[in-house]
C-alpha positions in Angstrom: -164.7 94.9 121.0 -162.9 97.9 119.4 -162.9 97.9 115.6 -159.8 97.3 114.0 -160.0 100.5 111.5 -158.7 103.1 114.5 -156.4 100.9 116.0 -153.3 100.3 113.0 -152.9 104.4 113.1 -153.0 104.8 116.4 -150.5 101.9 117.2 -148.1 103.8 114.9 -148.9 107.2 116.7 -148.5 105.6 119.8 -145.0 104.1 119.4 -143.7 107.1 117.5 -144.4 109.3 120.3 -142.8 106.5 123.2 -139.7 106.7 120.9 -139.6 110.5 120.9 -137.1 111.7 124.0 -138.3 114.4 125.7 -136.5 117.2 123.8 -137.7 116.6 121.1 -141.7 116.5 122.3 -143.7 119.1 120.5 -146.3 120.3 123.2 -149.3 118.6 120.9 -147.9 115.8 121.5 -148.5 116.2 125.5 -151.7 115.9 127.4 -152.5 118.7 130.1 -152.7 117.3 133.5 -156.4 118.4 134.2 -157.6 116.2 131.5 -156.2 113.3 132.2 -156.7 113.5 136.2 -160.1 112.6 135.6 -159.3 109.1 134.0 -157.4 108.2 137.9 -161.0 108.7 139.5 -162.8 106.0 140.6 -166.0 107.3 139.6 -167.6 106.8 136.1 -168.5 110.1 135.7 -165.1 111.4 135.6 -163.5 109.0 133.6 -166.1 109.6 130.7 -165.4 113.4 130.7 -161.9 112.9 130.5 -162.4 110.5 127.6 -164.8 113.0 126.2 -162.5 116.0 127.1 -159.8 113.7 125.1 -161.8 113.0 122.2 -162.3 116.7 121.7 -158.3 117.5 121.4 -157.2 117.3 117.7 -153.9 116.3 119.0 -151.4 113.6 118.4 -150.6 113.2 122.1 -154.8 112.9 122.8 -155.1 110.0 120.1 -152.2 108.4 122.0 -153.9 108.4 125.0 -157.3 107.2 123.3 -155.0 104.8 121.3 -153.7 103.0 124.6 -157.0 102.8 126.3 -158.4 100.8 123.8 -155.1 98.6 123.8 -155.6 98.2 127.7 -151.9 99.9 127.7 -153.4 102.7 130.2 -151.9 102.6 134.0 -152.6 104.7 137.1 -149.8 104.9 139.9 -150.7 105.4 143.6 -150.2 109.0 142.7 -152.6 109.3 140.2 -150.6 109.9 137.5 -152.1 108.7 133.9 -148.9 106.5 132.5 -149.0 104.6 128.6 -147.3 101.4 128.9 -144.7 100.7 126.7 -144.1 96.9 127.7 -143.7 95.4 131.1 -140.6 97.5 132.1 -141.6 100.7 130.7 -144.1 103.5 130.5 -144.4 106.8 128.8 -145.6 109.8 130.7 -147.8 111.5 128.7 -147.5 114.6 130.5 -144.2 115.3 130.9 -143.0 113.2 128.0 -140.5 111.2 130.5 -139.6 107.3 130.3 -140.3 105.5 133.6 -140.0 102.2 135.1 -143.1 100.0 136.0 -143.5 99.3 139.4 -145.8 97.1 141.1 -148.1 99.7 142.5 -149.3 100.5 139.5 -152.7 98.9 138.5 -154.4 98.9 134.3 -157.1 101.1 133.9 -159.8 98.2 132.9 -162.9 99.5 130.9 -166.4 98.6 131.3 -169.1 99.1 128.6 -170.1 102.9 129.6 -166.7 103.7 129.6 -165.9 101.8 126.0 -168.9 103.6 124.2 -167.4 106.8 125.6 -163.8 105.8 123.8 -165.3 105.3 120.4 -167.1 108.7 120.4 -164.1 110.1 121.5 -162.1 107.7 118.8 -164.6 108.5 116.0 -163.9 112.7 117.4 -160.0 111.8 117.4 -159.7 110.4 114.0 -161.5 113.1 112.2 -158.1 114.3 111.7 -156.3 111.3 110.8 -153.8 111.2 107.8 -156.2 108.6 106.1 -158.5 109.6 104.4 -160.8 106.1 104.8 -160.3 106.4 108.5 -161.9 110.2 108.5 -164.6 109.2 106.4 -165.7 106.4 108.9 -165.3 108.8 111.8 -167.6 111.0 110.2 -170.3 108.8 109.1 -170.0 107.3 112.8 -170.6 111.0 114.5 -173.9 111.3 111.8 -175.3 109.2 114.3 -173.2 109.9 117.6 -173.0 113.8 117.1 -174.4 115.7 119.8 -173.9 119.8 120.8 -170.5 119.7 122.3 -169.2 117.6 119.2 -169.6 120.9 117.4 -167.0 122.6 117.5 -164.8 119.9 116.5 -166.5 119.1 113.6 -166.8 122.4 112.2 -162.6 122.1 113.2 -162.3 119.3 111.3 -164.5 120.7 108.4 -162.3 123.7 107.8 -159.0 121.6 107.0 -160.7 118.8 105.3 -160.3 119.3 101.1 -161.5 115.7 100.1 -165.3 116.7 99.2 -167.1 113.1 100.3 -165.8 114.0 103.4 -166.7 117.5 103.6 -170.0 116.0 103.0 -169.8 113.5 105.6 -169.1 116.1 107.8 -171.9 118.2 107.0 -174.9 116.2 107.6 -172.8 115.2 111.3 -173.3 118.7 111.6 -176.8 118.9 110.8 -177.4 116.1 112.9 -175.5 117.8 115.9 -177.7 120.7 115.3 -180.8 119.0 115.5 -180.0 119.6 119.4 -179.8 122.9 118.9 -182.0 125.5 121.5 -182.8 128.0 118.1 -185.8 126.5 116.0 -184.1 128.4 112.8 -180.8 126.3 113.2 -182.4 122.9 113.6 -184.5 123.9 110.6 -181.7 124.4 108.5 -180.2 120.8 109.7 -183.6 119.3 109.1 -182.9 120.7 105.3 -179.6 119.1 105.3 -180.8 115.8 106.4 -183.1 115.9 103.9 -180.5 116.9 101.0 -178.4 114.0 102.2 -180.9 111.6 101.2 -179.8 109.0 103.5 -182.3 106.9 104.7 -180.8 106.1 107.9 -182.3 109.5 109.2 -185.8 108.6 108.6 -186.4 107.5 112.1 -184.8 110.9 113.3 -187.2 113.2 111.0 -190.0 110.6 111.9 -189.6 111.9 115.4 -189.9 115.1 114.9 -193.2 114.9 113.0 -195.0 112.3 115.3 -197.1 113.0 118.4 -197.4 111.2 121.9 -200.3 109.8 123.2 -201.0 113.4 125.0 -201.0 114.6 121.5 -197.2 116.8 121.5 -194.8 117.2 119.1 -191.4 116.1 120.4 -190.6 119.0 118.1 -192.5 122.3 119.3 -192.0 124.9 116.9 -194.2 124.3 113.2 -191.7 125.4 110.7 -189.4 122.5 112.1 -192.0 119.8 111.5 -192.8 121.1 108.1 -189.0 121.3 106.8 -188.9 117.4 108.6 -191.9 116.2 106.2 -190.8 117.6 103.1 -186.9 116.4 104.1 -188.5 112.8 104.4 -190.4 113.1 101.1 -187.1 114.0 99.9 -185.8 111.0 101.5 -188.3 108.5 100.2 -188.4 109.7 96.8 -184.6 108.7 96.6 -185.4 105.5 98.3 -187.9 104.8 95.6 -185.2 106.0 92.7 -182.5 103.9 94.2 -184.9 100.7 94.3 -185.9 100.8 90.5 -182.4 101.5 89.4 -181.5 98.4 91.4 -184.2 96.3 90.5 -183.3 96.9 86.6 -179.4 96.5 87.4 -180.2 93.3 89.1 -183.0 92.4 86.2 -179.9 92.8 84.3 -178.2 91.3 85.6 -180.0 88.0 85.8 -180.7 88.8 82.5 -177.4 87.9 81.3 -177.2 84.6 83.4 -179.9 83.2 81.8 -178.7 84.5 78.8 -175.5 82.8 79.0 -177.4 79.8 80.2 -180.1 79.7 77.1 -178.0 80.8 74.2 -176.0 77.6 73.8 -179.6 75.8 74.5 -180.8 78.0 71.7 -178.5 76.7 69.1 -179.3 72.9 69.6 -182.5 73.3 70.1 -183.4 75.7 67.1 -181.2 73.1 65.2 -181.9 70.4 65.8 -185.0 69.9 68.0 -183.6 68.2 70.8 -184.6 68.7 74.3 -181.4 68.1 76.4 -181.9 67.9 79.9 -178.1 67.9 80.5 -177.3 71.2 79.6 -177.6 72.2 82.9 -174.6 70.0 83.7 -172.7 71.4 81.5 -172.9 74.7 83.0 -171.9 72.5 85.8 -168.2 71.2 84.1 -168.1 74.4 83.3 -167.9 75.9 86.8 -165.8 72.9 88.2 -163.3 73.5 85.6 -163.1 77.1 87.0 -162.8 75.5 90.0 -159.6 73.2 88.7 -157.8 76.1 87.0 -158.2 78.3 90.3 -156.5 75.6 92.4 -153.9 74.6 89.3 -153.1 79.0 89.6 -153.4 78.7 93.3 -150.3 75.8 93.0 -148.1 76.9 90.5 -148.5 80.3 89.3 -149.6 82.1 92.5 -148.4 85.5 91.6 -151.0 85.3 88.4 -154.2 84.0 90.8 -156.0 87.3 89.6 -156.4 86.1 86.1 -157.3 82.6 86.8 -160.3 83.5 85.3 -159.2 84.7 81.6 -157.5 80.9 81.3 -160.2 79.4 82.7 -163.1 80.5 80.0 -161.0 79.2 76.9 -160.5 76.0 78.8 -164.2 75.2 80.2 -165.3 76.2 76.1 -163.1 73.1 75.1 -164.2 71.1 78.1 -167.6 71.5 77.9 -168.1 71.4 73.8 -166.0 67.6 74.0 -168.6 66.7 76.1 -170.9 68.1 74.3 -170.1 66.3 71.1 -169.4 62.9 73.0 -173.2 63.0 74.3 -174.2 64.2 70.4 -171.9 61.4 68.6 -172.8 58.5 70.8 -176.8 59.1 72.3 -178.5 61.6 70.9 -177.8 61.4 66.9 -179.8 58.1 67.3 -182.4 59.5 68.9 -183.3 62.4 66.4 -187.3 62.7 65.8 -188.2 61.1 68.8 -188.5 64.2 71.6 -189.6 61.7 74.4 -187.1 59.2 74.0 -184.3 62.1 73.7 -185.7 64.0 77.1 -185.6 60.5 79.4 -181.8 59.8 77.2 -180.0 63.2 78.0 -182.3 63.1 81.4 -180.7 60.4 82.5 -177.5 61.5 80.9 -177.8 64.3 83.4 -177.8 62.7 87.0 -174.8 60.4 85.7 -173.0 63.4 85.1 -174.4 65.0 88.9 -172.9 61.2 90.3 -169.6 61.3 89.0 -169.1 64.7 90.2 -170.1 64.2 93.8 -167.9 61.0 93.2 -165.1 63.2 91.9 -165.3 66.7 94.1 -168.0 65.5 96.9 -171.1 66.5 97.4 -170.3 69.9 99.5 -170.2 73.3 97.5 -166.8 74.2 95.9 -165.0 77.6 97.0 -164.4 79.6 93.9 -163.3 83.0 94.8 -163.8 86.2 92.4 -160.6 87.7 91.6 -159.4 90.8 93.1 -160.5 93.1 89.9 -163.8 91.6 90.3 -163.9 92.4 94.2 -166.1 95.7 95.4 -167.7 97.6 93.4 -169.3 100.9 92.3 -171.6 103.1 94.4 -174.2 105.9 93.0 -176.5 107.1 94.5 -175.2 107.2 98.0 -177.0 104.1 98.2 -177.3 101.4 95.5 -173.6 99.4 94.9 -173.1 98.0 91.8 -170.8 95.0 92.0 -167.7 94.7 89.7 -168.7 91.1 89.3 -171.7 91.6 88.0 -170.5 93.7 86.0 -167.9 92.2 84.2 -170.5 89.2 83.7 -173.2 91.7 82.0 -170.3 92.8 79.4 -169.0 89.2 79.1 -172.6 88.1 78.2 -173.3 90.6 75.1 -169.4 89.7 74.1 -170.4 86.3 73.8 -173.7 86.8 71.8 -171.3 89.0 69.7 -169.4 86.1 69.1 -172.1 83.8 68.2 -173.5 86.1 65.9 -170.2 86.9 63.9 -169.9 82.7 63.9 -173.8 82.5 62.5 -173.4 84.8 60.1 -169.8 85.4 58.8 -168.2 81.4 58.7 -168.8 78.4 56.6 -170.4 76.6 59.7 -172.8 79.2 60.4 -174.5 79.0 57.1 -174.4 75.3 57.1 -176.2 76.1 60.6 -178.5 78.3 59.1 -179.5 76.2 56.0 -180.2 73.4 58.2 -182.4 75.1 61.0 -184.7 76.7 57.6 -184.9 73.3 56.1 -182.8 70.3 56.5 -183.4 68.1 53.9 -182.8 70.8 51.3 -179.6 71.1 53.0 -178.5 67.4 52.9 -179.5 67.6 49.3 -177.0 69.8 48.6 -174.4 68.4 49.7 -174.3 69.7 53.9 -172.7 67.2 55.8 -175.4 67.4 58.2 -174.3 65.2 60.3 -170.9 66.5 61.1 -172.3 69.9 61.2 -175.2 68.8 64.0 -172.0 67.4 66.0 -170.3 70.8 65.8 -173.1 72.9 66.3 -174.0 70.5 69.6 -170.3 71.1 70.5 -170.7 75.2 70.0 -174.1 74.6 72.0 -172.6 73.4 74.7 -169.1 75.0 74.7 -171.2 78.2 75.5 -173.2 76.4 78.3 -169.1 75.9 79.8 -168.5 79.8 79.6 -171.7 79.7 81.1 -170.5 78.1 83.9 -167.4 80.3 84.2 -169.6 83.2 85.1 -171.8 81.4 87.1 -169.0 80.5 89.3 -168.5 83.6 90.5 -171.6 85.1 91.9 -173.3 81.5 92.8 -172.0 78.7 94.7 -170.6 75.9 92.4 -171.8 72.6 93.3 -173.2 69.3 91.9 -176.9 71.2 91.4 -175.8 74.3 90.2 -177.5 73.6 86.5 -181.2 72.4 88.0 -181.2 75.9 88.9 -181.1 77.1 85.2 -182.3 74.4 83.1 -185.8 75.4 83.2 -185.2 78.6 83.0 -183.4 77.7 80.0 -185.8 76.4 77.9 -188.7 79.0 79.2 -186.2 82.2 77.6 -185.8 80.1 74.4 -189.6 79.4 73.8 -190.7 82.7 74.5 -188.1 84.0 72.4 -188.7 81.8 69.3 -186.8 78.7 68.8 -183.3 78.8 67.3 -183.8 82.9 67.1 -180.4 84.5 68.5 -182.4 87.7 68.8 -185.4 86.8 70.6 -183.2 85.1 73.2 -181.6 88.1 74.1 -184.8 89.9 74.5 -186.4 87.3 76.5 -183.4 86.7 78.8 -183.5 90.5 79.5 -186.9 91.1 79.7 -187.5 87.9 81.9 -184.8 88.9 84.2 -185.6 92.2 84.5 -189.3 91.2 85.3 -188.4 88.8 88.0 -186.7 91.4 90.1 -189.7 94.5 89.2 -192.3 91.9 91.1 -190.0 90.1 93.4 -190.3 93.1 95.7 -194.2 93.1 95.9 -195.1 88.9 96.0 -191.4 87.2 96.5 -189.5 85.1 94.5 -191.5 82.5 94.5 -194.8 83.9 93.5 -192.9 86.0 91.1 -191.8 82.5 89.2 -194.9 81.6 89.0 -196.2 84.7 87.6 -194.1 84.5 84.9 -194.3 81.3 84.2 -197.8 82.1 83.6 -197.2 84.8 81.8 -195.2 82.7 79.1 -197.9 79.7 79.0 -200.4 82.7 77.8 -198.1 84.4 75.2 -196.8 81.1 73.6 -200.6 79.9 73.7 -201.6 83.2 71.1 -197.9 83.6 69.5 -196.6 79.8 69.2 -193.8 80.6 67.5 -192.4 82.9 70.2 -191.5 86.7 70.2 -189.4 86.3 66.8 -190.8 83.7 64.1 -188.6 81.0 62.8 -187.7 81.9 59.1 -188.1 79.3 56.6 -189.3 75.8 55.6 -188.7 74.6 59.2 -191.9 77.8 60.3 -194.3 75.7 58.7 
């Protein structure tokens, strides 16, 4: 199958030039006779050098031709004359420029694979000098691989006109790689240099070539100096491969980072307050994604035209959501349960698969589309090679805004030193006069409001479903131990640190041993530093 990305241009190309009359032809826009003879033999051979031949023309009237042959548009006449159909009445000569009639006698050039490989060389050649700039780039990555000697000349055409400086780039290493075919050992050297410079790693097999032996002991590569530029071009080539894999490593440490982030800091608050071990916050990061999910289809309904910002109504909407429940489950279950851990675990437990019931009851038990928006689509590339995603992205930002936020609440409002005086020592607290009671009820509500713009941001790099919070409840509670209970600080620490962690050993013993490791890891710090990476302040640290 042809790829779409050549065909839209060429369509355009093609029916401009079929509307032209003949006057007003420019001669690029014809095809020399010669050229196209080749494509009414019946022999293989001569079709793919008239393809080739084709591929090397930088004109408009050569692209048409390419254009309609990977239509199926192309038709030969008992003559042999090469016609682009315009229909089933009409047909453009491409050699004169004339109009005709189809007649019955004339049969559609079918291609077989030979003959399609040989149109996309000669495509990716032909639309090296396309108007687009995205369709040029493609070409050119596409002959980094294709290039050969006769593609030469084309490309060093093509290199002279072309101003747009990732192309130029492009261009050169298809150069280089052309000129790897080279006879004269000083030119390949100087394209083994430019592999090398371009860092890619998809030329790695190529310069492996040229530095390996056969089983007789010879060098596909004969002369020395070659070999030696290939090894130090693949050291080149490896040490960005190495670069590229810890900057991603950390980005996506980071990344997962803020996840669990987002995920622990509301656990951090009602724990550190109040000592309770809920087991259903990971359902409330679970309202809070199926509320994304409700606002997306409530945009998707009524305000169609706004779909990209679903999102910014959805994360005010989830808070409410999620903290209702939240102070629901606080008001009616847990505030009777306070100083009794194991009671409170089996309670908000329980709490939890009721919650998992109702919404397979509600939404089914199937996975939920929720699509990013179209800001949050794509992303950034460096390093030729490592793409940071825009939704990641956004969620890393959104994360420290959020612990922002909690921070300015803890330590600039009334109910964040009512909060404060009640984690350091809550009978001193009631004693003067803090409604404890109301404030553990908000302070659950603020706990789990977070876990719902949790949610939000889990929605759009993880599939939203009835599980979504197993995945992050136990993660959950390991960031907010090892960062010290109820410490805002140490949570965002241990969230980063853990995340980042998990992706430096994923690589070496896989994600699951990688768990485990860590996991280990914290059992060992919390058994010499119980009261986690920042100590508890206070009454309550005794």
């Amino acid at each position: 199958m042809m790829s779409l990305t050549y065909h839209s241009w060429k369509r355009w190309l093609l029916a401009v030039l079929l509307a032209l009359p003949l006057h007003l032809c420019f001669a690029a826009d014809l095809v020399d006779q010669k050229i196209l003879s080749g494509l009414a033999s019946d022999s293989n051979e001569e079709r793919v050098k008239a393809i080739t031949a084709l591929g090397l023309l930088s004109t408009p009237g050569a692209a048409a031709v390419l254009a309609a042959l990977g239509d199926g548009n192309v038709l030969i006449t008992s003559d042999g004359a090469v016609l682009l159909s315009r229909g089933r009445e009409q047909a453009f000569n491409p050699v004169t420029g004339e109009t005709v009639s189809v007649s019955s006698g004339m049969q559609s050039l079918t291609l077989n694979n030979r003959l399609r490989r040989a149109l996309q060389s000669a495509l990716a050649s032909s639309e090296l000098f396309s108007s687009q700039p995205k369709v040029r780039l493609a070409a050119a990555q596409r002959l980094q691989k294709e290039a050969d000697a006769t593609r030469v000349p084309i490309i060093e055409r093509a290199l002279a006109g072309e101003k747009d400086p990732s192309i130029r780039r492009a261009l050169e290493i298809a150069l280089a790689s052309a000129a790897l075919k080279n006879s004269d050992p000083t030119v390949r050297r100087q394209a083994v240099i430019a592999l090398g410079e371009s860092k890619n790693p998809a030329f790695k097999s190529t310069l492996l070539g040229l530095i390996t032996a056969d089983s007789t002991g010879q060098f596909r590569e004969a002369d020395e100096t070659v070999r030696i530029a290939a090894k130090a071009a693949l050291l080149k080539i490896e040490h960005h491969q190495t670069l590229v894999s810890w900057v991603g490593n950390i980005f996506f440490g980071v990344s997962l980072g803020s996840v669990l982030l987002l995920a622990a800091l509301g656990l951090a608050i009602t724990f550190g307050l109040m000592g309770v071990i809920n087991m259903a916050h990971g359902e409330l990061l679970m309202i809070g994604a199926y509320a994304t999910y409700i606002v997306q289809g409530l945009f998707k309904q009524w305000l169609p035209h706004w779909i990209d910002w679903y999102i910014l109504a959805a994360l005010p909407i989830a808070f409410l959501i999620t903290a209702i429940v939240g102070m629901a489950l606080e008001r009616t279950v847990i505030r009777w349960l306070y100083g009794r851990p194991l009671e409170t675990l089996l309670a908000t437990w329980g709490i939890s698969l009721i919650l998992m019931q109702a919404v397979r009851s509600i939404f089914g038990a199937q996975n939920v589309e929720v699509a990013n928006p179209s800001w949050m689509s794509g992303g950034i590339r460096i390093l030729g090679d490592l793409t940071l995603s825009y939704n990641r992205l956004v969620i890393i930002g959104f994360a420290f805004c959020v612990v922002i936020v909690v921070w300015l609440v803890l330590n600039f409002t009334r109910l964040g030193l009512f909060v404060r005086a009640i984690t350091q020592n809550r009978r001193m607290a009631d004693c003067v006069g803090v409604p404890t009671g109301r404030i553990d009820m908000l302070a659950f509500g603020l706990g789990s409001g977070i876990a719902g713009l949790a949610g939000v941001a889990l929605s759009q790099i993880s599939n939203v479903g009835p599980d979504l919070g197993r995945s992050y409840i136990v993660d959950s509670f390991m960031v907010v131990v090892l960062g010290g209970v109820g410490q805002l600080a140490g949570t965002v620490v241990a969230a980063l640190g853990l995340g980042i962690l998990n992706k430096i050993i994923e690589p070496f013993w896989g994600a699951v041993i990688a768990k485990i490791a860590i996991l280990l890891f914290i059992v060992l710090f919390v058994q010499k530093r119980p009261q986690g990476l920042f100590a508890p302040k206070g009454r309550s640290a005794e």
